[in-house]
Residue frames as qw, qx, qy, qz and C-alpha x, y, z in Angstrom:
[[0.706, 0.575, 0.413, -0.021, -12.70, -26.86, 65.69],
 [0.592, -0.344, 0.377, 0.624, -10.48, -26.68, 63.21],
 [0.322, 0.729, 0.069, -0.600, -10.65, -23.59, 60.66],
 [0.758, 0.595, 0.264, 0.038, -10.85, -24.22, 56.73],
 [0.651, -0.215, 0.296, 0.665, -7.36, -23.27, 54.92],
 [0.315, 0.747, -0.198, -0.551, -7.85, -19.82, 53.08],
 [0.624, 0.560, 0.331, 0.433, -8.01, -20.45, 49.05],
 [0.379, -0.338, 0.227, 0.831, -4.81, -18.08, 47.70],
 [0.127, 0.808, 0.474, -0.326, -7.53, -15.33, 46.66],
 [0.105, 0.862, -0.257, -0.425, -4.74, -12.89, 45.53],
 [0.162, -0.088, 0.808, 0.560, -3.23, -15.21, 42.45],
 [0.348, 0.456, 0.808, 0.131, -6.78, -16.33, 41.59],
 [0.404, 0.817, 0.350, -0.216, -7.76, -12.67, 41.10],
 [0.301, -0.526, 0.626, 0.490, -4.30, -11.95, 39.57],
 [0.430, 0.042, 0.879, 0.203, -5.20, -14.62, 37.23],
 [0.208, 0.845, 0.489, -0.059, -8.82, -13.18, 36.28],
 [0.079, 0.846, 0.125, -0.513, -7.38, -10.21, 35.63],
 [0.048, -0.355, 0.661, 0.659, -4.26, -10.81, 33.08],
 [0.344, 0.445, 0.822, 0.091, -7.37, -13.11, 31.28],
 [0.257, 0.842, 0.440, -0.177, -9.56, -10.32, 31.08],
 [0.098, -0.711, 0.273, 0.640, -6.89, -8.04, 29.88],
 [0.240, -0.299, 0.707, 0.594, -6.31, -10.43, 27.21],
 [0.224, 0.636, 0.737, 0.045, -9.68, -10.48, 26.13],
 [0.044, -0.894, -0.163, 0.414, -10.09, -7.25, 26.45],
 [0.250, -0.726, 0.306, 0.563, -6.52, -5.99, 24.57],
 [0.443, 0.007, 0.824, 0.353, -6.15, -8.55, 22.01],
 [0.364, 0.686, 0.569, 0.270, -8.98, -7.46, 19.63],
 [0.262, 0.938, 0.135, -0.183, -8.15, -3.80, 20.19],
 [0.340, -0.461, 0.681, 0.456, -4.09, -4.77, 18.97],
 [0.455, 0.164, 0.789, 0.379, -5.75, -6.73, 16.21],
 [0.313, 0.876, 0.363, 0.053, -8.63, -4.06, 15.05],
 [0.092, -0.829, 0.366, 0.413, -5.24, -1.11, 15.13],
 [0.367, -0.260, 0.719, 0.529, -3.43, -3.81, 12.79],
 [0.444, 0.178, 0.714, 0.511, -6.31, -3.65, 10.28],
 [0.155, 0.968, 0.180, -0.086, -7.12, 0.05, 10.41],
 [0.393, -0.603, 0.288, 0.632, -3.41, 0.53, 9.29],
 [0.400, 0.099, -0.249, 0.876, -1.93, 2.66, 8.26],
 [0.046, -0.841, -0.536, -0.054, -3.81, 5.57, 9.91],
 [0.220, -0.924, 0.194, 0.246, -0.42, 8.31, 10.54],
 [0.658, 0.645, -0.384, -0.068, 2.11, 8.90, 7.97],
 [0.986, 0.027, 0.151, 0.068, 4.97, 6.21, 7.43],
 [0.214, -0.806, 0.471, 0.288, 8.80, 6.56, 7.89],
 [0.897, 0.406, 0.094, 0.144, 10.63, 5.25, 4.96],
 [0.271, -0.787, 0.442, 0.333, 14.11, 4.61, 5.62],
 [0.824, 0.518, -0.095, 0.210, 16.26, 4.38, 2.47],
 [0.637, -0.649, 0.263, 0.323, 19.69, 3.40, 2.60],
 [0.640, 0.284, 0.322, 0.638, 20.96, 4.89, -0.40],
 [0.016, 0.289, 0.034, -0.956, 22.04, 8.96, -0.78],
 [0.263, 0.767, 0.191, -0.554, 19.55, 11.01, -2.47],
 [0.610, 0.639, -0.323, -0.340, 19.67, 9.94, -6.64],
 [0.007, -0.419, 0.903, 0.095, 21.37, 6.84, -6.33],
 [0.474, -0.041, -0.820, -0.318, 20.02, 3.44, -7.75],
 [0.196, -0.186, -0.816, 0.511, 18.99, 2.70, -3.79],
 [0.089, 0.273, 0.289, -0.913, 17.26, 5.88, -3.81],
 [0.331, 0.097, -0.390, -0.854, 15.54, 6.49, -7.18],
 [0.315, -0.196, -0.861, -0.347, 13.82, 2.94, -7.17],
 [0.190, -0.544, -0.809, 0.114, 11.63, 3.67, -4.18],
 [0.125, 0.314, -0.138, -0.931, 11.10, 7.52, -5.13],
 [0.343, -0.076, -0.551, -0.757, 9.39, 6.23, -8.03],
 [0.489, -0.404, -0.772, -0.051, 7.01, 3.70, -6.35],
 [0.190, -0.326, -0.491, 0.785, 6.66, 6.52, -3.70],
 [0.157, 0.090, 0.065, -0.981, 4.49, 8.40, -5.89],
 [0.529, -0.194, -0.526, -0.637, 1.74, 6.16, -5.93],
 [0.460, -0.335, -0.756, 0.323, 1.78, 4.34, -2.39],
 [0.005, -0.064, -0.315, 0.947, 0.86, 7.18, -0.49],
 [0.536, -0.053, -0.412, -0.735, -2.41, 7.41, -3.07],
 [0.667, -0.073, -0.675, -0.307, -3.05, 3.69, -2.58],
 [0.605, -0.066, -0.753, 0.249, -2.12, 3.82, 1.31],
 [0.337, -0.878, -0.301, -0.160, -4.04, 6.86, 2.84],
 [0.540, -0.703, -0.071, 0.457, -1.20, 8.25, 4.55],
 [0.280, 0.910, -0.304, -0.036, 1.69, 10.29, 3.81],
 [0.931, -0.135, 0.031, 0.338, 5.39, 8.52, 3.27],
 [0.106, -0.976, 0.148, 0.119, 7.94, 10.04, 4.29],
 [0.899, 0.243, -0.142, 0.336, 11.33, 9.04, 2.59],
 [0.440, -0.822, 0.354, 0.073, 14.46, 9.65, 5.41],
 [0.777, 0.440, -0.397, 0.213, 17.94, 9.03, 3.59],
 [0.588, -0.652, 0.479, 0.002, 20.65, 7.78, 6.37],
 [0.815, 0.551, -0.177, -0.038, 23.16, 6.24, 3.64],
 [0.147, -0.750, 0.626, -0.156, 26.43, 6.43, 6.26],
 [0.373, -0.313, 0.873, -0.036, 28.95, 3.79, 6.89],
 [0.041, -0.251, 0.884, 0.393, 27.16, 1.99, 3.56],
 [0.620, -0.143, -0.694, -0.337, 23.86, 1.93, 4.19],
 [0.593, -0.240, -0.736, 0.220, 23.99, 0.35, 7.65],
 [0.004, -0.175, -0.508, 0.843, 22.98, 3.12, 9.60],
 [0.644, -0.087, -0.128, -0.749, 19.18, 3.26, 7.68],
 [0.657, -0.093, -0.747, 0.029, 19.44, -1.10, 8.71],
 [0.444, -0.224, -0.780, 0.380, 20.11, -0.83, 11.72],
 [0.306, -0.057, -0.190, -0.931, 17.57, 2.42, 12.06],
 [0.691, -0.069, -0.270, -0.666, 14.79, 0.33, 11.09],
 [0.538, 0.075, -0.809, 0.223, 16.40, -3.03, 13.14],
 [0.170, 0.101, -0.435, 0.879, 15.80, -0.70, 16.00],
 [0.312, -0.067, -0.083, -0.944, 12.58, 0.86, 15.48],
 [0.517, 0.050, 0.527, -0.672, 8.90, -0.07, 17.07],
 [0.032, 0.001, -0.819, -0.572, 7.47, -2.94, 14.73],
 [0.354, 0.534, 0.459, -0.616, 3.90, -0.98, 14.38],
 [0.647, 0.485, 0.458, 0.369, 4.76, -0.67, 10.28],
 [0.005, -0.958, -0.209, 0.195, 5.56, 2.97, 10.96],
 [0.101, -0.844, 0.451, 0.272, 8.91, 2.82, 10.35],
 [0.932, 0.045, 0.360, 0.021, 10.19, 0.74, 7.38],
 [0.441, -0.383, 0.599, 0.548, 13.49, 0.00, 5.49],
 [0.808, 0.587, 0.045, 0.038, 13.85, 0.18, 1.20],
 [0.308, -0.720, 0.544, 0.303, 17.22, -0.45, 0.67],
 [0.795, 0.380, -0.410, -0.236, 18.88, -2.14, -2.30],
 [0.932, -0.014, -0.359, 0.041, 21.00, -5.47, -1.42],
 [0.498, 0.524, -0.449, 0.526, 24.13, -4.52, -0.53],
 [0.300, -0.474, 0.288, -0.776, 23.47, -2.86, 2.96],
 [0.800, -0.203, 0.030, -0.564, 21.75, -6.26, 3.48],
 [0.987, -0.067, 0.134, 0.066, 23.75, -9.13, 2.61],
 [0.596, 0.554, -0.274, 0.512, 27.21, -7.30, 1.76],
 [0.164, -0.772, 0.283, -0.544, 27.82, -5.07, 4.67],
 [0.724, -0.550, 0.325, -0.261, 27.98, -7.39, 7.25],
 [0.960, -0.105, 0.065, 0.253, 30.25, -9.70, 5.63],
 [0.143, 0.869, 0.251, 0.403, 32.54, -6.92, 5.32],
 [0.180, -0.496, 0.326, -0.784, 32.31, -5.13, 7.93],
 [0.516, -0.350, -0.773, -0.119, 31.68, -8.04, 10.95],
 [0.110, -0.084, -0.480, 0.866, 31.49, -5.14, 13.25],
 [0.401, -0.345, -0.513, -0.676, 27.93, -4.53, 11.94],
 [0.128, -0.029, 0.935, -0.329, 26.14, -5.60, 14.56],
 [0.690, 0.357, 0.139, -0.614, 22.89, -6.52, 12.45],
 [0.372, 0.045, 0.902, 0.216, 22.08, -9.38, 10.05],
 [0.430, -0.126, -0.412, -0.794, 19.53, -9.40, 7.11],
 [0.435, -0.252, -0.863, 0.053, 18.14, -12.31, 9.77],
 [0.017, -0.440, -0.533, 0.723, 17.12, -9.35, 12.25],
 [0.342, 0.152, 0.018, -0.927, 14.46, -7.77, 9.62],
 [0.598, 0.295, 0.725, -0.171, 11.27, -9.24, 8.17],
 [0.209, 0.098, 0.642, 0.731, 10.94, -9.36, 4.10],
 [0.514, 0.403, 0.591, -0.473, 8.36, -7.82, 3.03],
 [0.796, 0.470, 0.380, 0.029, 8.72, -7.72, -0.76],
 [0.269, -0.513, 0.318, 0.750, 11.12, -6.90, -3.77],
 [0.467, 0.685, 0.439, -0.347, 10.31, -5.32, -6.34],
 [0.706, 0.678, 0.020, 0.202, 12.82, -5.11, -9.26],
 [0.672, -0.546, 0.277, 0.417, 16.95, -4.35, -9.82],
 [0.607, 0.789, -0.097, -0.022, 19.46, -3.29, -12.36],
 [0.892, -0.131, 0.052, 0.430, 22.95, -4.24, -12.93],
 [0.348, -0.794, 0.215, 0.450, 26.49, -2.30, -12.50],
 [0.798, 0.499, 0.283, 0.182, 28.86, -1.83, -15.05],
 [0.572, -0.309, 0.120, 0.751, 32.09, -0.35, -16.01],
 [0.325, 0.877, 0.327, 0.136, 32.28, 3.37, -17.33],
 [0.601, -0.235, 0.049, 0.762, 34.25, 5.67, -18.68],
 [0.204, 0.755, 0.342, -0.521, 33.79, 8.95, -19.96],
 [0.555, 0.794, 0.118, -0.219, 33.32, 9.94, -23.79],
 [0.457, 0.663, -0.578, 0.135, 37.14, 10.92, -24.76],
 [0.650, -0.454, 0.598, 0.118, 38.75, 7.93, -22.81],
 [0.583, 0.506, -0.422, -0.475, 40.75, 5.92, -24.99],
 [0.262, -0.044, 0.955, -0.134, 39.38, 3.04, -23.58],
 [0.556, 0.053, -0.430, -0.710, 36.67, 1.59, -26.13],
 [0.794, -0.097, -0.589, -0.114, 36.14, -1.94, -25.20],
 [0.746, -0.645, 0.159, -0.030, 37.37, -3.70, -21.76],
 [0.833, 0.018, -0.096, 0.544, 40.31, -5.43, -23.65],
 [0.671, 0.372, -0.217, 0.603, 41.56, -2.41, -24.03],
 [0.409, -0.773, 0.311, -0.372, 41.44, -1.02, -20.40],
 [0.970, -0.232, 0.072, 0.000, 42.78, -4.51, -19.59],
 [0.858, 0.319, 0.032, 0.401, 45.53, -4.39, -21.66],
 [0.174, 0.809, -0.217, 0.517, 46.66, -1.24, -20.87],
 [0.695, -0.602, 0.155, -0.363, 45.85, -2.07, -16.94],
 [0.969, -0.098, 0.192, 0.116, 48.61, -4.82, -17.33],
 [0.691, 0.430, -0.054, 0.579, 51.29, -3.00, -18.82],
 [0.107, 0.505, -0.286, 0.808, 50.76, -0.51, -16.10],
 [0.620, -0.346, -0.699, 0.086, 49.91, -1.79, -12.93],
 [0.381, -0.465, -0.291, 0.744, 48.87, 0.58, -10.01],
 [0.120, 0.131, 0.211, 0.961, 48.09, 3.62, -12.78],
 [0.302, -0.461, -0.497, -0.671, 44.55, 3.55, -13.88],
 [0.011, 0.040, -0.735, 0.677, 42.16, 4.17, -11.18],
 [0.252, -0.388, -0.788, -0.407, 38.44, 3.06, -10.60],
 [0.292, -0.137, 0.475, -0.819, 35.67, 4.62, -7.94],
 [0.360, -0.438, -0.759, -0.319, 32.60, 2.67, -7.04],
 [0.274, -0.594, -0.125, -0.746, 29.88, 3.62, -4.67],
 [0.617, -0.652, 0.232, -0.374, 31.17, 2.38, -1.45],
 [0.091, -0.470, 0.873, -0.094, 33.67, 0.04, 0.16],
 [0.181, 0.014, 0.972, -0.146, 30.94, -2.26, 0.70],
 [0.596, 0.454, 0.183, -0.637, 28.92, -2.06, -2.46],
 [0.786, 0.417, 0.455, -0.025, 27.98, -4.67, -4.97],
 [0.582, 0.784, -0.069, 0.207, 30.30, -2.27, -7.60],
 [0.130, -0.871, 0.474, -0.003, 32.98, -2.62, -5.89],
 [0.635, -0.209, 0.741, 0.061, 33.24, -6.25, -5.04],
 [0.801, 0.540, 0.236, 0.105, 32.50, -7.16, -9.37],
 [0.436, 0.829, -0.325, 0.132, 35.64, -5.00, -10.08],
 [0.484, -0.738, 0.462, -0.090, 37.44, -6.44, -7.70],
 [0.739, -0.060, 0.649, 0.169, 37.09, -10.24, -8.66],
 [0.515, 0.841, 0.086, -0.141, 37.31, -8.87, -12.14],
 [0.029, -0.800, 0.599, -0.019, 41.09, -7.72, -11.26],
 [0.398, -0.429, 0.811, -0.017, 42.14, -10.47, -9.94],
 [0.847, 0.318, 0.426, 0.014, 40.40, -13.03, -12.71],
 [0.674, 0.732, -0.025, 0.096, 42.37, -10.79, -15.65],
 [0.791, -0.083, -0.091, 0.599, 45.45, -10.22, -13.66],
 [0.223, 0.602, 0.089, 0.761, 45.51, -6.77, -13.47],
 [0.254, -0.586, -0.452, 0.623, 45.99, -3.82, -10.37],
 [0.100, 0.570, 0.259, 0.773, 43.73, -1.13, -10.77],
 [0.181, -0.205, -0.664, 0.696, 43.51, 1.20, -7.02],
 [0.087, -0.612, -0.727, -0.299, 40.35, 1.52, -6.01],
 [0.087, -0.224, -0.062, -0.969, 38.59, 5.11, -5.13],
 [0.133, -0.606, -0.784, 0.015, 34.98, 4.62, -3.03],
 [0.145, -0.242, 0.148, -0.948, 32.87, 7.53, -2.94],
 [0.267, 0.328, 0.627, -0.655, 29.46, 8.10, -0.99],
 [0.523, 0.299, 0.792, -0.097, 27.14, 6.73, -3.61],
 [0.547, 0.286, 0.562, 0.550, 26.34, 6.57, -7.21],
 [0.236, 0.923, 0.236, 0.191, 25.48, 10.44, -7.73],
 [0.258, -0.902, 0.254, 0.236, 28.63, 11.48, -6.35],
 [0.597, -0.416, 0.548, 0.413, 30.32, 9.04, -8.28],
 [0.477, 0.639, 0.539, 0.271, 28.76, 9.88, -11.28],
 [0.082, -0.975, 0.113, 0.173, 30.17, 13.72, -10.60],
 [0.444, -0.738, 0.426, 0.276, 33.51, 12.25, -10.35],
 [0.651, 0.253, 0.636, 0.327, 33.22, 10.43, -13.53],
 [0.254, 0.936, 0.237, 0.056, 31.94, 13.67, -15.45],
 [0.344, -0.921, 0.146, 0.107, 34.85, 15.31, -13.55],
 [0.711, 0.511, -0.461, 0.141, 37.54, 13.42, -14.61],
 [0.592, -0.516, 0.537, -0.307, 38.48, 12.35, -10.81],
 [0.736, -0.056, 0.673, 0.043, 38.66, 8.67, -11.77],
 [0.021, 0.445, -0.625, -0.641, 39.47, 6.73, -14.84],
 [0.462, -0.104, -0.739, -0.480, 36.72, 4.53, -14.73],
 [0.472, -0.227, 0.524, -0.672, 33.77, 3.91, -12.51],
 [0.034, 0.059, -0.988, 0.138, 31.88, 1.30, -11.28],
 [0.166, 0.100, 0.143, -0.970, 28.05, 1.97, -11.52],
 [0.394, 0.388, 0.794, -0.253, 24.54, 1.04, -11.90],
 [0.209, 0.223, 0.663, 0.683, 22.99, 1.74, -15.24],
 [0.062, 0.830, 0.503, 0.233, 20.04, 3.57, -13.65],
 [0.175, -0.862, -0.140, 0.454, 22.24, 6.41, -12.37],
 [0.358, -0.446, 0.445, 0.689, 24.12, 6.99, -15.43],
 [0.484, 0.434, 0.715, 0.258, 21.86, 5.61, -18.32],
 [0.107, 0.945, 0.188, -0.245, 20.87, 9.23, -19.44],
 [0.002, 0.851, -0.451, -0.268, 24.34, 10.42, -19.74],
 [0.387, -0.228, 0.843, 0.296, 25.04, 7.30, -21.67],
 [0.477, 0.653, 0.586, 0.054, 22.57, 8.34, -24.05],
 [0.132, 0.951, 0.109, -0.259, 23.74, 11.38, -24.34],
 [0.891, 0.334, -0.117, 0.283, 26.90, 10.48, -25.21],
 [0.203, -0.924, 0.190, -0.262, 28.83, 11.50, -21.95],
 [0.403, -0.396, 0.820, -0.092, 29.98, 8.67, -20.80],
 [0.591, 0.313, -0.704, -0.237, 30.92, 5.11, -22.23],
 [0.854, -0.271, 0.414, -0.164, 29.49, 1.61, -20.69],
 [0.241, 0.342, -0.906, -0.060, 32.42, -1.13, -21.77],
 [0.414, -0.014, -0.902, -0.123, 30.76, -4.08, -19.53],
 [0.813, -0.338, -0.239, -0.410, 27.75, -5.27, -18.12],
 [0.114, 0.175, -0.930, 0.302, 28.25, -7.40, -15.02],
 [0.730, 0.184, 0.023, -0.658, 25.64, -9.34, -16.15],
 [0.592, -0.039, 0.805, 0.020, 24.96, -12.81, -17.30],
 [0.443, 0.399, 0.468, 0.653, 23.74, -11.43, -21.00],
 [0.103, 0.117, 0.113, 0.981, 23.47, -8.11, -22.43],
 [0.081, 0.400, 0.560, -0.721, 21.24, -5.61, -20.95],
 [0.384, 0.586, 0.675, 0.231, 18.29, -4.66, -22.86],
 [0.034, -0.948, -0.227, 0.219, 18.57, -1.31, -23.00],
 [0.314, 0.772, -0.531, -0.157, 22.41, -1.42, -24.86],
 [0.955, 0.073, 0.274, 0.087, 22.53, -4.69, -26.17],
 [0.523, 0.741, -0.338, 0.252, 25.62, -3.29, -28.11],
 [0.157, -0.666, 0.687, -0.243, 27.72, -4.09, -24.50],
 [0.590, 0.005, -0.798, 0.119, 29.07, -7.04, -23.88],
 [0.764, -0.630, -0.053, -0.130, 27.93, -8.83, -20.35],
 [0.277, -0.589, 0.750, -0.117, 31.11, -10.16, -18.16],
 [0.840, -0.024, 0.539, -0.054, 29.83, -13.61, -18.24],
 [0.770, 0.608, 0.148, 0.127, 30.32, -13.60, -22.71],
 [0.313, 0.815, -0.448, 0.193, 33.92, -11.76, -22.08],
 [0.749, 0.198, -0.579, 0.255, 35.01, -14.65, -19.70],
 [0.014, -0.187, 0.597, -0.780, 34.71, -12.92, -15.97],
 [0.440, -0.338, -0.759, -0.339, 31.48, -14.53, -14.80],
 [0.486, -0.315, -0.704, 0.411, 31.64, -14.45, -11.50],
 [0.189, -0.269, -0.222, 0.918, 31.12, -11.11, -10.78],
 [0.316, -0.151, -0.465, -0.813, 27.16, -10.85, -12.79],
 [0.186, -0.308, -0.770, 0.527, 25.05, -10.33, -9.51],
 [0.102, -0.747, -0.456, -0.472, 22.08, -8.01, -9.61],
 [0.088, -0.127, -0.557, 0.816, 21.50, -5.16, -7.65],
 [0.276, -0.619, -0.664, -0.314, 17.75, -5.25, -6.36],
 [0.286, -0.322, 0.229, -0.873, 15.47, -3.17, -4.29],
 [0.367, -0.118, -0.854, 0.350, 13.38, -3.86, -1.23],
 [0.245, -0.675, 0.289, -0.633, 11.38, -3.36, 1.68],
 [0.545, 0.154, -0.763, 0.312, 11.82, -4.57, 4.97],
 [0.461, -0.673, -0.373, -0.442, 10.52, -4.53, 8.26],
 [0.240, -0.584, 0.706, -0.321, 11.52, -4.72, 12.13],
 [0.470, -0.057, -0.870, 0.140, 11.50, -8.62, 13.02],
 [0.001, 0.256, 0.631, -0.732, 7.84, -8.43, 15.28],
 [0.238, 0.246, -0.045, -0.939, 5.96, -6.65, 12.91],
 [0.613, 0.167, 0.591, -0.498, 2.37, -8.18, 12.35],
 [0.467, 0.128, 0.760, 0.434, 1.49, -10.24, 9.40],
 [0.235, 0.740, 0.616, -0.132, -1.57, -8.53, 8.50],
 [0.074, -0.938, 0.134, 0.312, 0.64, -5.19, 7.84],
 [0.319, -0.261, 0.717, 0.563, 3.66, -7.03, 5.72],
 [0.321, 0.605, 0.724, 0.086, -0.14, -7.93, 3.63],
 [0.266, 0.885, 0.310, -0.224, -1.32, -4.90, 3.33],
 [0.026, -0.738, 0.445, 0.508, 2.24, -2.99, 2.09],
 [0.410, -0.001, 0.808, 0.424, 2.81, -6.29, -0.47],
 [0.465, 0.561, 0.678, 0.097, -0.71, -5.55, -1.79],
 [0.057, 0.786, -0.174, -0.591, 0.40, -1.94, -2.24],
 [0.112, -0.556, 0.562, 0.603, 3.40, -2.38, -4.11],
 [0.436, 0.179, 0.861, 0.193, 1.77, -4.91, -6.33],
 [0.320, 0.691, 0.596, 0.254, -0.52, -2.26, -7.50],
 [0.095, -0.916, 0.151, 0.360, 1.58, 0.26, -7.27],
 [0.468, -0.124, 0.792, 0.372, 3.86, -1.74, -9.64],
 [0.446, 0.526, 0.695, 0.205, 0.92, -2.37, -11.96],
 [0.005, 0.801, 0.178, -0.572, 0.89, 1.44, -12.81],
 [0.784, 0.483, 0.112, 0.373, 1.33, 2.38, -16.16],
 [0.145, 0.928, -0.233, 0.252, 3.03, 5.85, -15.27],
 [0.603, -0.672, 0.430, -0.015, 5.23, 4.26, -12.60],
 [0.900, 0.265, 0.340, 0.064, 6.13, 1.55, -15.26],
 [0.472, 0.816, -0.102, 0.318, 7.44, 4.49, -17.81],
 [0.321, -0.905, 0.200, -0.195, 8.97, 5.95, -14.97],
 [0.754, -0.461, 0.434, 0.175, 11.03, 2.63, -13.86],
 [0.775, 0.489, 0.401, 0.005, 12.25, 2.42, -17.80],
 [0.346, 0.906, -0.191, 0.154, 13.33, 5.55, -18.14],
 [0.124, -0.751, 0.616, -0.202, 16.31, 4.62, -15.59],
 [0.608, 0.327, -0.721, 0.058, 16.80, 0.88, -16.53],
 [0.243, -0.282, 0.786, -0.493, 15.29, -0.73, -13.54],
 [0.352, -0.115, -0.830, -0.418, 13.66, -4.12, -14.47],
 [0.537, -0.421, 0.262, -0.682, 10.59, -4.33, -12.27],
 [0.538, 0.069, -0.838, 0.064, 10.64, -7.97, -11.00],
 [0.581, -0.492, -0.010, -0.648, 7.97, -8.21, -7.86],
 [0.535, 0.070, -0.828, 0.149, 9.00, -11.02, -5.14],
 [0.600, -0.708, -0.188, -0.323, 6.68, -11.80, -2.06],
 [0.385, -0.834, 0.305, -0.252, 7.86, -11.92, 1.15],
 [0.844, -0.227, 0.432, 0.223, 9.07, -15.51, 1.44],
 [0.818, 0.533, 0.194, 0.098, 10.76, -15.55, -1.86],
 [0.077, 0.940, -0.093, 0.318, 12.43, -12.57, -0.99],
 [0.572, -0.595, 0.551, -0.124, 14.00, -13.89, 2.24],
 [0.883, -0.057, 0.361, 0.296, 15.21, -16.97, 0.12],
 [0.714, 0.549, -0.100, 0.423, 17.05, -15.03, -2.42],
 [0.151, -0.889, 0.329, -0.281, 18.83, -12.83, 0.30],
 [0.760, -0.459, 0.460, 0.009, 19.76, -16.13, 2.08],
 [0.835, 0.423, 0.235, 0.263, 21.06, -17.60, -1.26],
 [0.325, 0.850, -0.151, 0.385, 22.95, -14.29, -2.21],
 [0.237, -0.801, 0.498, -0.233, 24.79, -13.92, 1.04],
 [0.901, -0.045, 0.344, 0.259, 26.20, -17.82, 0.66],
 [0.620, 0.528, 0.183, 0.550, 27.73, -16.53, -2.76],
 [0.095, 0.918, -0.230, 0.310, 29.11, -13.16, -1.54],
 [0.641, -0.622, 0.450, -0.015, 30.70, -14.58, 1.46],
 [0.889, -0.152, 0.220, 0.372, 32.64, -16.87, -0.40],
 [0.274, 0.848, 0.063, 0.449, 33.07, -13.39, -2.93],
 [0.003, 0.930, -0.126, 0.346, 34.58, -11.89, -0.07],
 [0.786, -0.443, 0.376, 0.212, 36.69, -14.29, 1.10],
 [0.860, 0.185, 0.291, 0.376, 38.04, -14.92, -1.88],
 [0.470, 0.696, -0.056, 0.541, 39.21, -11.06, -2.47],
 [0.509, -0.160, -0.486, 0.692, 40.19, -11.17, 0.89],
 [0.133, -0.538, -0.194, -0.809, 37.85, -7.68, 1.52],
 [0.665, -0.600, -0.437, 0.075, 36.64, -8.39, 5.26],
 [0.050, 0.767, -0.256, 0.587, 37.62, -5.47, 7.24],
 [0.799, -0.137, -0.509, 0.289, 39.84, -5.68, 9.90]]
């Protein structure tokens, strides 16, 4: 008599088990995603300590914490442009614990650049931006440069003198002075320091003859009457000194990009958790004290959700690339 064919016992319970696991795991992965946060929250920023990168999620730092039960810790890692807090947070566990604010540059500049990067803005997840402010040419008090013509004009009769610093090889104030040069005809040698508070020293200092710079790290001492903005690189004048021309009204257009702020996520990180940090900032935004706060240093607050966010990065890094082809600036 011929014996029945064993049934393959070990898969079937194999089988039963990964099931049950997923029964079993799945709600307690989903109930952890909507008791978050529940342990404080790395916040890498990829801008030194007082620079435009920095300041904008400082402020909005002193009300998330309130609004998100936890503590937030803000780690600066500003090396090599920025790209060492990217690729930081590219790296890092996507639980929400660890999460990028960086302004643009670091995002959709660096890598064209620098194609040694080895990161895209395509390896993080958006989760929202939340406002920007625009660079601009400065000089300090006794220059006797009033206007742009006459830094131009001079900058053309002496080619190779004057010198300019912005806040990084591969920063948004560099690349506007660049195509600048090369729209007016003029060589002016360029000076990068390690972001806008150091170049704001060297401006004070007389190190450079003119800097490249964001209006919230300088705006103060351009009240005071330390230093001189000449031009917006802007599309119109900035509300805060409508007395400067923009680039776009002196005939250099190209070069009147914002520089915004962010956060960002690893690429993995649950939806439910990109939610909850959006609904923060939204009402961390709405604040009146945070409001004063973003005012006092000329950062427009300007709130974009996640998707929106991910379409202006993709948009911006179409226009820089051809920006950085066209001053030839890809490192080699």
């Amino acid at each position: 008599m011929k014996r029945a064919p064993k049934k393959n016992t070990g898969i079937r319970a194999l089988a039963i088990i990964l099931a049950l696991a997923f029964f079993v795991f799945a709600p307690v992965s989903q109930a952890a995603e909507l008791a978050y946060p529940t342990r404080p929250i790395e916040l890498v920023v990829s801008s030194e300590a007082g620079a435009f990168g920095d300041l904008g999620p400082r402020i909005l730092n002193s009300k998330l914490p309130e609004i998100l039960g936890v503590p937030i810790v803000i780690s600066n890692k500003p090396h090599a442009s920025g790209a060492a807090a990217v690729e930081a947070v590219v790296r890092a566990k996507p639980d929400g614990y660890t999460l990028l604010a960086s302004a643009n540059a670091p995002l959709t500049l660096v890598p064209l650049v620098n194609p040694q990067v080895p990161y895209t803005f395509r390896k993080l997840l958006p989760i929202a931006g939340y406002g920007y402010a625009f660079n601009g040419i400065v000089v300090r008090s006794d220059s006797p440069y009033k206007t742009l013509r006459d830094l131009v004009d001079f900058a053309r009769k002496n080619p190779g003198k004057l010198t300019y610093g912005s806040t990084g090889a591969a920063h948004m104030s560099r690349i506007s002075v660049e195509l600048l040069k090369e729209a007016a005809g003029v060589d002016i040698v360029h000076v990068p320091y390690q972001g806008g508070a150091a170049l704001r020293a060297a401006m004070l200092g007389g190190h450079v003859d003119l800097g490249s710079i964001s209006l919230a790290v300088v705006l103060s001492l351009v009240k005071a009457g330390n230093l001189r903005f000449l031009v917006a690189f802007s599309e119109n004048r900035l509300n805060e000194l409508p007395e400067v021309p923009s680039v776009k009204e002196l005939g250099y257009a190209d070069s009147d990009l914002p520089t915004w702020l962010g956060f960002l996520a690893p690429v993995g990180t649950a939806r439910p958790i990109i939610d909850k940090w959006n609904l923060a900032i939204q009402k961390a935004l709405s604040d009146p004290g945070v409001k004063s706060q973003y005012e006092k240093v000329a950062i427009t607050l300007d709130y974009k959700a996640a998707e929106k966010l991910a379409d202006v990065m993709e948009r911006e890094s179409r226009i820089l690339s051809e920006w950085v082809k066209k001053g030839g600036l890809t490192k080699k």
